[in-house]
N, C-alpha and C positions, 0 to 999 in steps of 0.2 A: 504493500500500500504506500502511494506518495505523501511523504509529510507533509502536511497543510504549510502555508505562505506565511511566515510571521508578519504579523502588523502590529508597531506602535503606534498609536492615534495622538498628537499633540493640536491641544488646542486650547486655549484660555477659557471658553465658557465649557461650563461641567453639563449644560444640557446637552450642547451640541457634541460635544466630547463621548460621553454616555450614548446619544446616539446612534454614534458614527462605529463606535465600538459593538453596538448593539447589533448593527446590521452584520456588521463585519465579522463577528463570531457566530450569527446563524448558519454560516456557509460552512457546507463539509469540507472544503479544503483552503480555508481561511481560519486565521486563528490570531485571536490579539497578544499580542506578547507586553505590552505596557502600555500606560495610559502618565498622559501630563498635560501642564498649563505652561508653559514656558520653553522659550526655547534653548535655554541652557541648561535643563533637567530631559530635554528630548535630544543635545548632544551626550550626555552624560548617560544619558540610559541606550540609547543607541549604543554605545561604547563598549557598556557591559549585557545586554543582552543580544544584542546583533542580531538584529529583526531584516526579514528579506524587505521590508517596504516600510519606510516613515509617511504618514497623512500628516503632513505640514500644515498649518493654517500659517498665514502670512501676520497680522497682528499681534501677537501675545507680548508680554513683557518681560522684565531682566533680558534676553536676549530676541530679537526678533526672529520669523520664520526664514527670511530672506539670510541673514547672517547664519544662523545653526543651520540652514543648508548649505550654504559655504563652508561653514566647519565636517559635513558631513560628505559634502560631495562634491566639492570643490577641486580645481586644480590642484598638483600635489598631493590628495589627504592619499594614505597608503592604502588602504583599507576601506574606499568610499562607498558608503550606505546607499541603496537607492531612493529617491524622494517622490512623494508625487504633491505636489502644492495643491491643497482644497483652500478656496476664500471666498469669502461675500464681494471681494469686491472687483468686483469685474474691469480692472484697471490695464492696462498697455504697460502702465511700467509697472503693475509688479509683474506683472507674466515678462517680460525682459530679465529683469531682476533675477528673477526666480530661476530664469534658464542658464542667466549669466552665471548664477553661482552654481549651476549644477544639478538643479531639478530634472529630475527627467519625465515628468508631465504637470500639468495644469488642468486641474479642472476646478468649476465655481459650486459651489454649497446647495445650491438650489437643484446641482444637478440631480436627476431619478436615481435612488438607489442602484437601479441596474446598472448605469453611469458608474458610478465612482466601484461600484463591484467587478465592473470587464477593465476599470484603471487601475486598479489594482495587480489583478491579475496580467495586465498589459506589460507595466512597469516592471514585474517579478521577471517575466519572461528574458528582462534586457532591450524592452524594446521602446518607445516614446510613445507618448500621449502627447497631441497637439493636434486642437481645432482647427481644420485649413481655414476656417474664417478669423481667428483668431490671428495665424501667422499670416495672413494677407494685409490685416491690419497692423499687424509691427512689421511689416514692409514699411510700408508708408511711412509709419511716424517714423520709425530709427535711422531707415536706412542711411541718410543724408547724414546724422546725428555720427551716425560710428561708421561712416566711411573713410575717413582724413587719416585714422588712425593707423592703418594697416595698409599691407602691400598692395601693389595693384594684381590682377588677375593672370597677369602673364609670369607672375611666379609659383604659380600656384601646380603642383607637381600631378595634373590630371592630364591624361587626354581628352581633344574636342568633345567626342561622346559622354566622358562623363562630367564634364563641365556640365554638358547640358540636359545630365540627368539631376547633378547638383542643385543647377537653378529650379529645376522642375519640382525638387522637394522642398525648397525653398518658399515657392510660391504656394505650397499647401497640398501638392496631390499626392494622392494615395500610389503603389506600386499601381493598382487597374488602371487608375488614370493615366499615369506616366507610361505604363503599356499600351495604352490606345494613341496617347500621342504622337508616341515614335515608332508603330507599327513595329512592336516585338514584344517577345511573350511575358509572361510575368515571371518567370524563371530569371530570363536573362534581366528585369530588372534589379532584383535579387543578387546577382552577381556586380552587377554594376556597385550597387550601395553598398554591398562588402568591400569591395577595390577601394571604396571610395574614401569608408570608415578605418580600412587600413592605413591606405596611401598617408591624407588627413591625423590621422591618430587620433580620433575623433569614438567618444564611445558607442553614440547611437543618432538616431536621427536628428533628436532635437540640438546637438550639439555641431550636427550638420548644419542646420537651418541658420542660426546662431553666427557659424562659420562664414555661412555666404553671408547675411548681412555686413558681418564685420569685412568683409572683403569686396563688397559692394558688388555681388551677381546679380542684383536685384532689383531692377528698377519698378 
């Protein structure tokens, strides 16, 4: 039998906390491994119980969700926890934030339990949670924001093709999508976003996405 998916729930309100735990432990192969209001008792427990997936919320106090994700899954950390950000507040910058420091999805509080139950499970997998309408929208705002900083695109160690499978994740679409647009199968785009996550050194999609912006694929 597969051991259920540890989850610790950090959140500052105890309703929503209770919750969010509530659902998450009805699931046969979900299982809550801690509970907290802070986010420096959610790096700290992290630490020592080492849960496949933190439910971040973005707000709480002594430390915010956006920084103990960075202590969590940040550039550098040896050992980094996977995150999935849950928030009320439906903002551009914290979903940047959140990604910049190393979340590997985003989803908002309101979402259906079904919702944050296939995000979960999404995330455990290794793989990113991110709304194409969400990342269409931090096109727009950032890209111009965090372009200056970084190299231009002709250093960038890909071939034509998967430059322009890069941008295609970038802009929000799914492998089916990005399969229909360059007429080839879902297999081979599969193959591309491995090359691509190698090449890059890049963990997963969302840091893909992340990537192009900061490198300005994106208009």
């Amino acid at each position: 039998m597969t051991a259920p998916i540890r989850v610790l729930v950090c959140d500052d309100q105890m309703m929503i906390r209770t919750g969010l735990a509530t659902i998450i432990d009805a699931q046969p192969d979900l299982e809550v491994a801690g509970e907290c209001g802070d986010g420096r008792t959610a790096v700290d427990l992290a630490g020592r119980l080492r849960p496949d997936v933190v439910v971040m919320d973005v707000r709480m106090p002594v430390l915010d969700g956006i920084q103990a994700t960075r202590l969590l899954a940040g550039a550098g950390v040896e050992q980094p926890v996977k995150v999935l950000v849950v928030t009320t507040f439906n903002l551009d910058e914290y979903v940047y934030e959140a990604l910049r420091a190393g979340a590997s999805g985003f989803l908002l509080k309101d979402a259906p339990p079904a919702q944050l139950l296939h995000g979960i499970r999404t995330v455990a997998t290794g793989a990113a949670l991110l709304d194409p309408q969400v990342t269409r929208r931090l096109v727009g705002t950032y890209a111009t924001r965090i372009r200056p900083a970084e190299n231009a695109p002709g250093d960038i160690p890909l071939t034509p093709r998967e430059l322009e499978v890069l941008r295609l994740i970038a802009e929000g679409l799914s492998n089916g999508e990005i399969a229909a647009a360059l007429l080839i199968s879902q297999e081979t785009v599969k193959t591309f976003v491995s090359r691509i996550l190698a090449k890059l050194q890049l963990r997963d999609r969302v840091q893909a996405v992340v990537y192009a912006y900061r490198r300005g694929l994106v208009n």
